[in-house]
KOLLUM-610719 format. One line per 3 residues: number of its first residue (from 1); for each residue x, y, z of C-alpha. Coordinates in nm, 2 decimals. Example, Ala and Ser with C-alpha at 12.3 -4.5 7.8 and 13.67 -1.06 7.14 Angstrom:
1) 1.23 -0.45 0.78  1.37 -0.11 0.71;
This chain:
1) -1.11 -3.41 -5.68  -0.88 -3.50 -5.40  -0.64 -3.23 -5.51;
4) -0.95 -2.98 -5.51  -1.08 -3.04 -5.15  -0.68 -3.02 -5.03;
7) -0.69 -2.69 -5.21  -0.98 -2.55 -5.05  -0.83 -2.74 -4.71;
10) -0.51 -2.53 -4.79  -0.69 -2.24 -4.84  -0.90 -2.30 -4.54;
13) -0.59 -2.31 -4.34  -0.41 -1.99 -4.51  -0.66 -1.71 -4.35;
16) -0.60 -1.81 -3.93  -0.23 -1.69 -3.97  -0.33 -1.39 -4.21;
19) -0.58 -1.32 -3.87  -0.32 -1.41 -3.63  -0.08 -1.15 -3.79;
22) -0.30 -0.88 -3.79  -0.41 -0.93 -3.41  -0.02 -0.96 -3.31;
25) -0.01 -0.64 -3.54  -0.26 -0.48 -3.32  -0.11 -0.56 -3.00;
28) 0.25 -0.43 -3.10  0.11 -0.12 -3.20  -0.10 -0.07 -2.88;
31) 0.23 -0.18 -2.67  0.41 0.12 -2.84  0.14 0.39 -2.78;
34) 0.13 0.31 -2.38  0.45 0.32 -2.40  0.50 0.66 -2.56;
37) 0.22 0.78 -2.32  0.43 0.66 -2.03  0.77 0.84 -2.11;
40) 0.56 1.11 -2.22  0.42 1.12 -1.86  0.72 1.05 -1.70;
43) 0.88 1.32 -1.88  0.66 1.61 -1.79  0.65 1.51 -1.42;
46) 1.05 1.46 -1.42  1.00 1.83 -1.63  0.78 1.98 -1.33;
49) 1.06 1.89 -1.09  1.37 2.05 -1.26  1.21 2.41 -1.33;
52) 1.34 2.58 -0.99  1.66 2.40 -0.99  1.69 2.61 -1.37;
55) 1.66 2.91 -1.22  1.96 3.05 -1.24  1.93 3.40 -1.19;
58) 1.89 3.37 -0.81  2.10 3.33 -0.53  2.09 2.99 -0.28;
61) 2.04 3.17 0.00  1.70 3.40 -0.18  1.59 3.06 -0.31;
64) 1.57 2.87 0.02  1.39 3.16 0.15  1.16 3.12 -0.13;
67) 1.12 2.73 -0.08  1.06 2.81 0.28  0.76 3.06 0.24;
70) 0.59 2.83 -0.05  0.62 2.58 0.17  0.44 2.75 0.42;
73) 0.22 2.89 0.25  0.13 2.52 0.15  0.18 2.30 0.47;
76) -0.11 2.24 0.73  -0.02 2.44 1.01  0.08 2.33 1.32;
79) 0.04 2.37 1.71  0.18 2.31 2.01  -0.05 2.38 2.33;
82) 0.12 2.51 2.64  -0.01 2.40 2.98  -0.27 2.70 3.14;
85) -0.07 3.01 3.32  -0.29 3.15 3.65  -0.13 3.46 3.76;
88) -0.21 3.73 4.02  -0.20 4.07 3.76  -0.10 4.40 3.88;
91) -0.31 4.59 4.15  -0.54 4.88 4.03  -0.68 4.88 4.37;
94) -0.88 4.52 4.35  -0.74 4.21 4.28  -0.75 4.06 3.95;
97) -0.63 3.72 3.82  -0.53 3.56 3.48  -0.63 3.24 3.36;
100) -0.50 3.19 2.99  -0.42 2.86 2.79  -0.20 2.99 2.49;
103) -0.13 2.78 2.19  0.17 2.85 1.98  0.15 2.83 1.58;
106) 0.53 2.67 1.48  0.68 2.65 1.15  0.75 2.24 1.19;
109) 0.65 1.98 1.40  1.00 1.91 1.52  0.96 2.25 1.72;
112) 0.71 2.06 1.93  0.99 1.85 2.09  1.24 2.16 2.08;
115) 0.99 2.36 2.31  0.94 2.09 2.55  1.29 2.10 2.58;
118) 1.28 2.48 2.71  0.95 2.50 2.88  1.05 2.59 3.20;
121) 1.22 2.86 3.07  0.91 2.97 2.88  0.69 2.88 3.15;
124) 0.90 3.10 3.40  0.94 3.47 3.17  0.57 3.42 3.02;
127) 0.47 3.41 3.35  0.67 3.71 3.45  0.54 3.90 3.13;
130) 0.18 3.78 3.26  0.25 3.90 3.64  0.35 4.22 3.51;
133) 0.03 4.29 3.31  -0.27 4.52 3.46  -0.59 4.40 3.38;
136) -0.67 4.75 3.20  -0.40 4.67 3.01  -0.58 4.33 2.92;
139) -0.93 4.42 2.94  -0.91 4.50 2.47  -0.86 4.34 2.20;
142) -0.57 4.51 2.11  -0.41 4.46 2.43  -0.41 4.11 2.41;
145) -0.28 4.15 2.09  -0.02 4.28 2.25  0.05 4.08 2.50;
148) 0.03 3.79 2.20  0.31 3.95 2.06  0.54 3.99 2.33;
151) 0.53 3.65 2.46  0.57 3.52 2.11  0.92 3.76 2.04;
154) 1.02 3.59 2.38  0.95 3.26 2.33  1.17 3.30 1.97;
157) 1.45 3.45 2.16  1.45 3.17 2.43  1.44 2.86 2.14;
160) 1.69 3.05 1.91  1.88 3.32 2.07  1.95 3.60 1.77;
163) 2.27 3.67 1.75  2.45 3.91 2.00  2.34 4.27 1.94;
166) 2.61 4.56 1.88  2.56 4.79 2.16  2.29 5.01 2.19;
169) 2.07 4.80 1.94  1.82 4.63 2.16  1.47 4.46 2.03;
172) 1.21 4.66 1.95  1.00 4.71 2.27  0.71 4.73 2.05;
175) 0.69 4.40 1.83  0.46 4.37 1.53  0.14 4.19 1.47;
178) 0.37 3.98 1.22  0.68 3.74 1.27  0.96 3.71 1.08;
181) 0.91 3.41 0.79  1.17 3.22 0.95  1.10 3.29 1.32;
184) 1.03 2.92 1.46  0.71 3.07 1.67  0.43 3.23 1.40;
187) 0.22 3.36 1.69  0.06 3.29 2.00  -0.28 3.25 1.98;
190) -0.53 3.19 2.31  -0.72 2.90 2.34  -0.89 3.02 2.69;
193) -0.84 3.44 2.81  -1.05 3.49 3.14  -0.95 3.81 3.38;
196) -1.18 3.76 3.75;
């Protein structure tokens, strides 16, 4: 009888390590499928990264251009606000006067700091472009449009000077609506526009 009940003890015993296998079973398998999830993960996102470095069929300098416009296309845009200008416009046989605050939409924030660098520069020919103005000239839409673009081709010329021109090639005296994707200023856009 003694025999018997160690028996069924011994028996009693066998089934905690048959339970204990199977849970230690369990838990190596689950360790392997997070695993495999996480390189898999990993993977794809490493993947995602190395597509446009692939590319092969373009050239550096068309695929920096293209990095440059997807990234700002993508990137909050940002401002820099220029102190107001008052200026006494062009006689048409009353006096008329100018209050504007322009804001300028840059390509990167570090051309914050690279303006404040050349604002008295910009200050002095944005006020001669504004001094020069009548306020017919000033009085639509589109001519402030105008006068948008003109201040923004010379404020791009005074923070990077293009390149000397051959002779007899000058800038167009009538600038588009749109800069140049690389040009540092986008545009400059009013914040306040009064004419009294």
């Amino acid at each position: 009888m003694a025999e018997a009940k160690k028996a069924e003890g011994g028996e009693g015993e066998q089934p905690p390590p048959k339970k204990k296998g199977k849970l230690l079973l369990i838990v190596g398998i689950a360790v392997v499928v997070i695993a495999l999830i996480g390189g898999g993960a990993a993977f794809m996102l490493m993947g995602k990264k190395k597509a446009p470095a692939e590319d092969d069929g373009e050239e550096a300098p068309a695929k920096e251009e293209k990095a440059k416009t997807e990234h700002n296309a993508e990137a909050t845009p940002v401002f820099v606000k220029l102190d107001p200008f008052t200026v006494k416009l062009q006689s048409e046989g009353q006096d008329a006067y100018l209050q504007a605050v322009p804001e300028l939409r840059v390509l990167d924030a570090h051309l914050g700091d690279k303006i404040k660098v050349f604002m008295p520069e910009i200050r002095h020919k944005v006020l001669l472009i504004l001094a020069g103005k009548k306020a017919s000239e000033l009085s639509t839409p589109q001519g402030v449009q105008q006068l948008s673009n003109e201040m923004r081709v010379t404020i791009n010329g005074i923070i990077e000077p293009a390149p000397q021109r051959k002779k007899g090639k000058m800038a167009p005296s009538d600038p588009g609506d749109q800069a140049a994707a690389d040009d540092p200023v986008q545009a400059v856009l009013f914040d306040s526009f009064i004419i009294q």
